[in-house]
Backbone as a printed PyTorch tensor [residue, N CA C, xyz], in Angstrom:
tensor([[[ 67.9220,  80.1780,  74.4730],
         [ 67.9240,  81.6120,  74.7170],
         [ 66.6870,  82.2140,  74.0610]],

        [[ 66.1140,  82.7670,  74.5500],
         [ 65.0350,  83.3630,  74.6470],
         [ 65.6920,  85.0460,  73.6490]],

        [[ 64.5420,  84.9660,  72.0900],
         [ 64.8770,  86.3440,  71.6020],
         [ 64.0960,  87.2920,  71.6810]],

        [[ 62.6520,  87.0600,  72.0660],
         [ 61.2320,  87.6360,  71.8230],
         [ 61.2900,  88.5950,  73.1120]],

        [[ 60.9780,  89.9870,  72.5220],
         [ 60.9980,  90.8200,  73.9180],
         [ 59.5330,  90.4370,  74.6180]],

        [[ 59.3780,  90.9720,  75.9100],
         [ 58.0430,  91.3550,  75.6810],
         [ 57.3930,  92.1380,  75.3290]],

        [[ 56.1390,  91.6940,  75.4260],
         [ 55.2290,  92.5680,  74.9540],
         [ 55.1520,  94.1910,  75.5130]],

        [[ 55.3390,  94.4720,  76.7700],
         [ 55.3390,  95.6930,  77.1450],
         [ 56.7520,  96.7540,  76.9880]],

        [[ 58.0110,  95.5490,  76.3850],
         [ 59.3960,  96.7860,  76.3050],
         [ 58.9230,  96.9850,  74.7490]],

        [[ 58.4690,  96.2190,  74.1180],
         [ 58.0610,  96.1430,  72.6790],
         [ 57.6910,  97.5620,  72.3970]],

        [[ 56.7020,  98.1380,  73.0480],
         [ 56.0190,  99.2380,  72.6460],
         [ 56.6670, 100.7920,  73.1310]],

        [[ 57.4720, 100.3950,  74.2960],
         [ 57.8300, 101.4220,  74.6740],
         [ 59.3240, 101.8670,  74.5320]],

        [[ 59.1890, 103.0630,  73.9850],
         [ 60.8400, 103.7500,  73.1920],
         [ 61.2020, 104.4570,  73.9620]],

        [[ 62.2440, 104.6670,  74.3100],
         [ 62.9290, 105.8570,  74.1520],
         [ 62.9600, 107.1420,  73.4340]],

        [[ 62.6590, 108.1450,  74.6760],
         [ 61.8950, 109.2540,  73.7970],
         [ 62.7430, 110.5590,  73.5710]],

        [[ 63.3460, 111.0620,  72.4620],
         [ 64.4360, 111.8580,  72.5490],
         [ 63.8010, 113.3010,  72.9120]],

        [[ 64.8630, 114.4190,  72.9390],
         [ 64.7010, 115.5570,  73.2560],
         [ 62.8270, 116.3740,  72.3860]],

        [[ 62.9180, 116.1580,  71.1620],
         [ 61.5260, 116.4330,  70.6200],
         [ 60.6130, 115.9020,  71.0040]],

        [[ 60.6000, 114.5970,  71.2820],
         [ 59.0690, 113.7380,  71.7800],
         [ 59.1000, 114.4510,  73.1180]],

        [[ 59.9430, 114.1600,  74.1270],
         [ 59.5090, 114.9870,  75.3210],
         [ 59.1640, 116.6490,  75.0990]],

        [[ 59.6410, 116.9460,  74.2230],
         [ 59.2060, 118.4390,  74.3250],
         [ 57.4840, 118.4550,  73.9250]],

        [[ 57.2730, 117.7160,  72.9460],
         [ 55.7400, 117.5970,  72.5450],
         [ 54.9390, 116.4670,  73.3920]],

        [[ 55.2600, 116.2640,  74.1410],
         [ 54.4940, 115.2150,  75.3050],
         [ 54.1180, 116.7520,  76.4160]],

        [[ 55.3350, 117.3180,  76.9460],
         [ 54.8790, 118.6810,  77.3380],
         [ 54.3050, 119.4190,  77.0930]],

        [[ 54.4590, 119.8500,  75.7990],
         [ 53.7620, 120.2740,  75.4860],
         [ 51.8850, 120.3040,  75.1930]],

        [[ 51.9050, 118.7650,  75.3600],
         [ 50.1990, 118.2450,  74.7740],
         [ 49.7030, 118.3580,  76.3060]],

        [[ 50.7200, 118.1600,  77.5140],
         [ 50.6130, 118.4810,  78.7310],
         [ 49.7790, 119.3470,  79.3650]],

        [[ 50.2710, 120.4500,  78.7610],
         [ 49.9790, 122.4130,  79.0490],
         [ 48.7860, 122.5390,  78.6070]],

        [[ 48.8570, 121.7830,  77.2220],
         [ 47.5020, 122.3910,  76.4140],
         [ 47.4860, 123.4290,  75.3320]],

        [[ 46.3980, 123.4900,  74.5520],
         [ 46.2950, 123.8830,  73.3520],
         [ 47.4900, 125.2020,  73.8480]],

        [[ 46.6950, 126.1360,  74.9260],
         [ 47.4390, 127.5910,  75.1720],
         [ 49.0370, 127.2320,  75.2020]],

        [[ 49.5580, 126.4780,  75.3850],
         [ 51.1210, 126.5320,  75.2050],
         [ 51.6100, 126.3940,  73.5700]],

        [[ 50.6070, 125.3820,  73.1670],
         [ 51.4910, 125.0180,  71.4080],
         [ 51.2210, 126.6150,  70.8210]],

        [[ 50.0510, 127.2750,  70.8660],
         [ 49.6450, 128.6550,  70.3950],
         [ 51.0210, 129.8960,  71.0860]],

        [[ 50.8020, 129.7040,  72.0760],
         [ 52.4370, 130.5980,  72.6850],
         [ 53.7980, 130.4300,  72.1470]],

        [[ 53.8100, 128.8660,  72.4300],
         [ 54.8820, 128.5180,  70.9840],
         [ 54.9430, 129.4130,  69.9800]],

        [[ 54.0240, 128.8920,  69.2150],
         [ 53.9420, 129.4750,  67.9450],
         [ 53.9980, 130.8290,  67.5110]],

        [[ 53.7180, 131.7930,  68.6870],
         [ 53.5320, 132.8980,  68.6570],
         [ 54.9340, 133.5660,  68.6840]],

        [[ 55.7400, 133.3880,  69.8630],
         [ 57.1600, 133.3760,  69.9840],
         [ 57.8790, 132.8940,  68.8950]],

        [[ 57.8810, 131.6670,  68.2710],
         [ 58.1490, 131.5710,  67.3430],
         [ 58.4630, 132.7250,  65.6880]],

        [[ 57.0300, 133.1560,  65.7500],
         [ 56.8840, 134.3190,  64.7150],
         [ 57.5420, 135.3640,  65.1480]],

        [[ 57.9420, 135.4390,  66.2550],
         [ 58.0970, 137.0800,  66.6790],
         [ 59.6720, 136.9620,  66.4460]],

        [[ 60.0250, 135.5210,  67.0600],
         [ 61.9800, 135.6240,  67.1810],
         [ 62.5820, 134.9310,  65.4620]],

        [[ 61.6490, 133.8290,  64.9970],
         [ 62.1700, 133.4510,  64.2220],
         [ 61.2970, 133.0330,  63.4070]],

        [[ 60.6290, 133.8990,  61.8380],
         [ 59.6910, 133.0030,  61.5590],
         [ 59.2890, 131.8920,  60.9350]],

        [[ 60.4610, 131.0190,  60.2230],
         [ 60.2330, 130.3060,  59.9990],
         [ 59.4470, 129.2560,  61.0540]],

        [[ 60.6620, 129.5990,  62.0640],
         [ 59.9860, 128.4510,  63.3030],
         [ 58.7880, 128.0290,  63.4830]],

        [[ 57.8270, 130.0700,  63.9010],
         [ 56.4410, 129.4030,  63.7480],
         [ 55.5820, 129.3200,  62.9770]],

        [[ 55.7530, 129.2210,  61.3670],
         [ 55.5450, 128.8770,  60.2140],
         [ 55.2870, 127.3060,  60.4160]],

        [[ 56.5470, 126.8760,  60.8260],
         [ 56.8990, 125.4240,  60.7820],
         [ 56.2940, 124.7570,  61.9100]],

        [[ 55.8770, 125.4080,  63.0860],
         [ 55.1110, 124.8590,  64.2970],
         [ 53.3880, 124.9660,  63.4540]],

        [[ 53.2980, 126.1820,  63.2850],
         [ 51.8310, 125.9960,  62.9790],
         [ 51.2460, 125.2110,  61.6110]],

        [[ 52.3020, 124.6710,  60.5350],
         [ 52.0670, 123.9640,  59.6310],
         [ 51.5220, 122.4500,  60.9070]],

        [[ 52.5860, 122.3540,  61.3110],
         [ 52.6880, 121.1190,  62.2490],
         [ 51.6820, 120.7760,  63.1360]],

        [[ 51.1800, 121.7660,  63.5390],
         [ 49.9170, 121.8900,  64.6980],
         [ 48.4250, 121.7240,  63.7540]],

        [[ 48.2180, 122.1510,  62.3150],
         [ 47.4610, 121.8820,  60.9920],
         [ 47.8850, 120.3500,  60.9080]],

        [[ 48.8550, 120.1660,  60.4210],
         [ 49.3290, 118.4680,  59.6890],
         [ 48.4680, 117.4200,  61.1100]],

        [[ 48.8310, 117.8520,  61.8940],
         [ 48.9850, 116.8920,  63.4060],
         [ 47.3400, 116.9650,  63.7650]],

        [[ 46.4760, 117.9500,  63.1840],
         [ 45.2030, 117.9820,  64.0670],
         [ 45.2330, 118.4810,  65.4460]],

        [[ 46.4350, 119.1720,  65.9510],
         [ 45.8470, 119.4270,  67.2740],
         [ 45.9730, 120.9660,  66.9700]],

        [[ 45.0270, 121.7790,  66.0820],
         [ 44.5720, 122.9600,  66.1100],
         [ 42.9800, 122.9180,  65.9750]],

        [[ 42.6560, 121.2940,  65.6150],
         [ 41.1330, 122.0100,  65.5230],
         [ 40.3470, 120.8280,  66.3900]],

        [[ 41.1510, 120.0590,  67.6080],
         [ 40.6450, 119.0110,  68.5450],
         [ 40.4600, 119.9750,  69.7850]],

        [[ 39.9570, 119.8550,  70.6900],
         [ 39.4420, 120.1220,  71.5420],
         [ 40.6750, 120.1890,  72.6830]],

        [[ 41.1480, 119.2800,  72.4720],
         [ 41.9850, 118.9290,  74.1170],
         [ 43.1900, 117.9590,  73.0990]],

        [[ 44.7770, 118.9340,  73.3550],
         [ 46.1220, 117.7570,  73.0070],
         [ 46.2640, 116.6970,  74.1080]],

        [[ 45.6420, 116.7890,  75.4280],
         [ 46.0380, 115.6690,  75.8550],
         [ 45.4610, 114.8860,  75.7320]],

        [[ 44.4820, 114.6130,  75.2230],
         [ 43.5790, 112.8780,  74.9760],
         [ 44.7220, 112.2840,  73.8900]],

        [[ 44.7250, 113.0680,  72.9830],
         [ 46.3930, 112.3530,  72.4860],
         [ 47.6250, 111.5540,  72.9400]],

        [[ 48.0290, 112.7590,  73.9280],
         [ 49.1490, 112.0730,  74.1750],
         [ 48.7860, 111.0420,  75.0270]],

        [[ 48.0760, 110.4110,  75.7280],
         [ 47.5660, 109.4970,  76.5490],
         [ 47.7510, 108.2320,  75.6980]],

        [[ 47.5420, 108.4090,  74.7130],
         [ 47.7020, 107.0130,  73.4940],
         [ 48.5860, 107.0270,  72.7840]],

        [[ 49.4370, 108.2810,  72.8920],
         [ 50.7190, 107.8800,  71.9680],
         [ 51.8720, 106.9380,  72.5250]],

        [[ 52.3840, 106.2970,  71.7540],
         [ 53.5520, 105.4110,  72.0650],
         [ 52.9080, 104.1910,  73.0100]],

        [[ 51.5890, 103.7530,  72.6310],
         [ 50.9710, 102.5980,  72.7850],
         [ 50.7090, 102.8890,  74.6250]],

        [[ 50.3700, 103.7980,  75.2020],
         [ 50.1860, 104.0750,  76.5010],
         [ 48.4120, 104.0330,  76.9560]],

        [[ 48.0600, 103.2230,  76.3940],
         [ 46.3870, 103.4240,  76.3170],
         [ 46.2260, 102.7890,  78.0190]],

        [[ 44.9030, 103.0190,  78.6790],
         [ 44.4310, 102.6650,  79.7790],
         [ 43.7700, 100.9450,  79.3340]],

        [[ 43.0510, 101.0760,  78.2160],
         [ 42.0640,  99.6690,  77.9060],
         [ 42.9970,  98.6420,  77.1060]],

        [[ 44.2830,  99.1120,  76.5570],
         [ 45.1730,  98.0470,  75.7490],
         [ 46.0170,  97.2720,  76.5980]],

        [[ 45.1020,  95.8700,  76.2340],
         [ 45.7780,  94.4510,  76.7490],
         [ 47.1690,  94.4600,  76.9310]],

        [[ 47.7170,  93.4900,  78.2770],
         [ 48.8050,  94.3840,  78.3700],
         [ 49.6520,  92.5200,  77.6230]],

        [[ 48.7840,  91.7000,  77.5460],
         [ 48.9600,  90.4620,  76.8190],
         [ 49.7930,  89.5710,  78.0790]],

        [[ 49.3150,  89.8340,  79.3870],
         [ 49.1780,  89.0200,  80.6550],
         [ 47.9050,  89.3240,  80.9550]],

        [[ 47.4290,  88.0550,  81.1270],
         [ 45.8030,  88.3640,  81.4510],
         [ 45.9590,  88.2240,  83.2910]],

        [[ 46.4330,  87.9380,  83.6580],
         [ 47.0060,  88.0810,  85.3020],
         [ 46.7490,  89.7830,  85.6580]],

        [[ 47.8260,  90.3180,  84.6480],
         [ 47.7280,  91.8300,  84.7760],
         [ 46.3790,  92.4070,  84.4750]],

        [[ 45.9560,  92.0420,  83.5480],
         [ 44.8490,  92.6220,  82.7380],
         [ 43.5810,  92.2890,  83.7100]],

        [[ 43.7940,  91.0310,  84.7170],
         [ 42.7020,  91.1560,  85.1170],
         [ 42.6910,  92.0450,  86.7550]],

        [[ 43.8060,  91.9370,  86.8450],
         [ 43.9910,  92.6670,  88.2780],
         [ 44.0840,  94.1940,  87.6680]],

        [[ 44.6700,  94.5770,  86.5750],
         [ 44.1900,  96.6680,  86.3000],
         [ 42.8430,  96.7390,  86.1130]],

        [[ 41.6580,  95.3960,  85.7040],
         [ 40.7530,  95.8930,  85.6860],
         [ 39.6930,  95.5660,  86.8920]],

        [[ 40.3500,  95.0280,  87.7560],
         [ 39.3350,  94.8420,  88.7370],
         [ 39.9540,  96.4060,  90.2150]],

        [[ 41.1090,  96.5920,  89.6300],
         [ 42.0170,  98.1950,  90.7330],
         [ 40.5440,  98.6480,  89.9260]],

        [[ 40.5860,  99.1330,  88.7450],
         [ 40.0670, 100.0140,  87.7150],
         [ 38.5030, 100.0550,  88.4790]],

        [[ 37.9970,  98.9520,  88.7430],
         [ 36.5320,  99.0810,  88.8300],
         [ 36.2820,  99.6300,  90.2320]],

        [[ 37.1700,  99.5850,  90.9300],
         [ 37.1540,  99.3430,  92.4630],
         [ 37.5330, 101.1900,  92.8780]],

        [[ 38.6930, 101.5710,  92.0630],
         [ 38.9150, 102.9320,  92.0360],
         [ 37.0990, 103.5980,  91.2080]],

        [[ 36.8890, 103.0410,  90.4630],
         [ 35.6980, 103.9730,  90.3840],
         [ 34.7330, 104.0810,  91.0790]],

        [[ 34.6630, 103.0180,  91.9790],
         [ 33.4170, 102.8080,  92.7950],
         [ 33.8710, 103.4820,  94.1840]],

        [[ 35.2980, 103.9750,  94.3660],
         [ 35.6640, 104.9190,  95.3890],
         [ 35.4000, 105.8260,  94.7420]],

        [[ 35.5960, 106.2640,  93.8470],
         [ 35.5430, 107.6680,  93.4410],
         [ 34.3520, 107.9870,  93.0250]],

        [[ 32.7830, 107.3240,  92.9860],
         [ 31.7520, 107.3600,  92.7230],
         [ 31.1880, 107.5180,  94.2040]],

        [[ 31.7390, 106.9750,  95.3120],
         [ 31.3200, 107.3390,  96.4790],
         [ 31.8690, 108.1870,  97.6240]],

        [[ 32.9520, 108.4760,  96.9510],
         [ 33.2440, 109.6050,  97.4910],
         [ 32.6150, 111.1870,  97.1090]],

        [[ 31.9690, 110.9770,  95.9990],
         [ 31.3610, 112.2750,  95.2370],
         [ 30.0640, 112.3290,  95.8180]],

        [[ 29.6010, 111.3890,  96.3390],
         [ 28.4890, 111.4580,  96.9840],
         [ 28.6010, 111.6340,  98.1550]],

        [[ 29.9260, 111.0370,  99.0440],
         [ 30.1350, 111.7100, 100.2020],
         [ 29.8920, 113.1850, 100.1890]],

        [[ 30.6350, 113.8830,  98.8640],
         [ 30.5240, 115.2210,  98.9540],
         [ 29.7090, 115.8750,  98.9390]],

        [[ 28.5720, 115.3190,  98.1310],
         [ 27.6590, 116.1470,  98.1570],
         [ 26.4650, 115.9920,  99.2840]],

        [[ 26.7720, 115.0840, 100.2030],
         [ 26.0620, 114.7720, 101.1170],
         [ 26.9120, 116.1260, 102.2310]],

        [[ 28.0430, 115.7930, 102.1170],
         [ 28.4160, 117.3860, 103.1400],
         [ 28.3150, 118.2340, 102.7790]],

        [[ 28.1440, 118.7250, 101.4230],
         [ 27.7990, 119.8950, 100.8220],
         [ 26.0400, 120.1490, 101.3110]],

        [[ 25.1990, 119.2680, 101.1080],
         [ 24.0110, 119.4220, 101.2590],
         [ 23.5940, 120.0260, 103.0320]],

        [[ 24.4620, 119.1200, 103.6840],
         [ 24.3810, 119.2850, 105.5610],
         [ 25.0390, 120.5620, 105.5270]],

        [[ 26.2950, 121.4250, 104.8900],
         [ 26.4620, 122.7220, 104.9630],
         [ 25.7210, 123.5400, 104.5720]],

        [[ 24.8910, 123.3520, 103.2600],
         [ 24.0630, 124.3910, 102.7230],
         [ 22.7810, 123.9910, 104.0020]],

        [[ 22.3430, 123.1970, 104.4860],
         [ 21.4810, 122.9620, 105.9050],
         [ 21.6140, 124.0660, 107.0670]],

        [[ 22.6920, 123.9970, 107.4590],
         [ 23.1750, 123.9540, 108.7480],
         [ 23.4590, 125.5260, 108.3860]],

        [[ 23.8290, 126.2350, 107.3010],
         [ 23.8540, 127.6590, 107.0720],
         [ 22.1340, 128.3820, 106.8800]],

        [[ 21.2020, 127.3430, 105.9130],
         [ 20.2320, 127.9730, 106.1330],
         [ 19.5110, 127.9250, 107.7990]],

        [[ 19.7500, 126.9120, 108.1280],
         [ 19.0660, 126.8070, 109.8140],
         [ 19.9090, 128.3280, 110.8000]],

        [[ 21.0350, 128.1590, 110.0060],
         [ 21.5700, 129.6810, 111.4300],
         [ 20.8600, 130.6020, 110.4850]],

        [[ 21.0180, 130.6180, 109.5190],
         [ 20.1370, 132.2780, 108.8330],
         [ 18.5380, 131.9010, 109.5100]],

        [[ 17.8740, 131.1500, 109.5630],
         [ 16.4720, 131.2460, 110.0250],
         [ 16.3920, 131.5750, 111.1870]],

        [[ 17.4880, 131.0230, 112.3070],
         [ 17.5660, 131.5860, 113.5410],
         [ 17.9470, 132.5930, 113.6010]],

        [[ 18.5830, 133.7270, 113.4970],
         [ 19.1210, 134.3850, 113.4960],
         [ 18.1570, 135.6730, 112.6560]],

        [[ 17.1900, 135.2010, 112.0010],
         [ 16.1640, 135.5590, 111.5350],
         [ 14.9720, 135.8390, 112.6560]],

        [[ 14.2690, 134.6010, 113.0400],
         [ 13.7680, 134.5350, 114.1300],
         [ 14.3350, 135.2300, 115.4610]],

        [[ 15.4870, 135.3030, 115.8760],
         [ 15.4890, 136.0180, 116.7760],
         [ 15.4390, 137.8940, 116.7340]],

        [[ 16.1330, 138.1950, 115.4910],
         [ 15.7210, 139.4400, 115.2070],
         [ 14.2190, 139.7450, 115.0830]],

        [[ 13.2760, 138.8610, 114.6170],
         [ 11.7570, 139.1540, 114.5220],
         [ 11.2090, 138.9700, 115.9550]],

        [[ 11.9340, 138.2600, 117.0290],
         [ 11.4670, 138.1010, 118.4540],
         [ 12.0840, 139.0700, 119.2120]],

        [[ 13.1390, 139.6360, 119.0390],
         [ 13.9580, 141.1180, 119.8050],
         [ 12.9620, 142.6770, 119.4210]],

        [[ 12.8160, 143.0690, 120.9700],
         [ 12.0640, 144.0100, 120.5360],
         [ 13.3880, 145.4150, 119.5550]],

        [[ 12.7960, 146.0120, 118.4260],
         [ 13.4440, 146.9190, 118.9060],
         [ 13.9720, 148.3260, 119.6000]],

        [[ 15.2170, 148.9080, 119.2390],
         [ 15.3260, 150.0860, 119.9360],
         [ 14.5330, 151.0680, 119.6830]],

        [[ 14.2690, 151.1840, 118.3600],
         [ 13.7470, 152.8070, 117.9220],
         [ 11.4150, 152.0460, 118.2640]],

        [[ 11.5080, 150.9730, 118.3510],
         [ 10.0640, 150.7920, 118.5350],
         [  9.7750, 150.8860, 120.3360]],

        [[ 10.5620, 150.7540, 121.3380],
         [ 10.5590, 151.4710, 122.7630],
         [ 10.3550, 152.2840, 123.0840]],

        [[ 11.3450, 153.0920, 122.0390],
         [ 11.1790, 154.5970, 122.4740],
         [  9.7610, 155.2770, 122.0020]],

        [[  9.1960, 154.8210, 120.7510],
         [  8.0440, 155.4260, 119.9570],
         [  6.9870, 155.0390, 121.5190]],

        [[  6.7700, 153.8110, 121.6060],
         [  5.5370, 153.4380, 122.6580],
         [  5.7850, 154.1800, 123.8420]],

        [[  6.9970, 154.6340, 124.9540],
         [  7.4510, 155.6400, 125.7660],
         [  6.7770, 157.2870, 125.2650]],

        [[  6.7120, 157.1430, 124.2980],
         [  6.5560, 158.9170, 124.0310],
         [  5.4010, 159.1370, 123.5110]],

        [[  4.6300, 157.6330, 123.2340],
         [  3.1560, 157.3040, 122.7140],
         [  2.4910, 157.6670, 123.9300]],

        [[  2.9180, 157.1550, 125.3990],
         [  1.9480, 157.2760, 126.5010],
         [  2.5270, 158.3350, 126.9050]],

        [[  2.9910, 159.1850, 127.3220],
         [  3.2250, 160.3030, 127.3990],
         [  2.6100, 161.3110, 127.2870]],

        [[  2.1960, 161.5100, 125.6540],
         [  1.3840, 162.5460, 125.3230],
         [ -0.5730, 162.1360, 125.5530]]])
């Protein structure tokens, strides 16, 4: 009988009512833990006493972005071996293959972006040109009343 989990139930818990609330939270972004906290002070203040100690202790008041965090908490990393190299080599060959779609698809875009910004300046030039080739109204009438007198 086999006692050794694997390697991948190994790392991953069961996450009670608080971890999911702060996984959501790192979700939303800085502006939600700050709303928290704010509500907090207003209904109860210890609460957001105790959130914003927490948001100080934790570092996510003076990082940039809570979700690069949660991305690695509870051993959820993109680059950590998953200790099948079968797996490891097939997420990293999806991995290379998704970037090289998504590296050419951005260039798709900007290749249609470029043929739209084209194809808008070519109607403004026409549309240009034909107003500079249309005679106009008020210059008819001047040459009519030029021979005249």
């Amino acid at each position: 009988m086999n006692t050794t989990m694997p390697y991948a139930t190994q790392t991953l818990q069961p996450m009670g009512w608080l971890s999911r609330a702060e996984a959501w939270l790192d979700r939303k972004g800085k502006g939600a833990w700050i709303a928290l906290i704010i509500l907090g002070f207003i209904f109860v203040w210890p609460v957001g006493l105790a959130l914003l100690g927490y948001m100080i202790w934790s570092k996510r008041m003076f990082t940039k972005s809570c979700r690069n965090r949660a991305m690695t908490r509870h051993g959820f990393s993109v680059m950590q071996s998953s200790g099948n190299s079968a797996f490891d080599n097939y997420k990293s060959e999806t991995l290379r293959r998704l970037e090289e779609e998504q590296l050419s698809f951005e260039a798709f875009l900007q290749r249609l972006r470029e043929a739209k910004d084209k194809a808008e300046f070519d109607d403004f030039m026409a549309d240009r040109a034909r107003a500079a080739s249309a005679p106009r109204a008020g210059d008819a009438d001047d040459t009519s009343t030029r021979a005249e007198v």
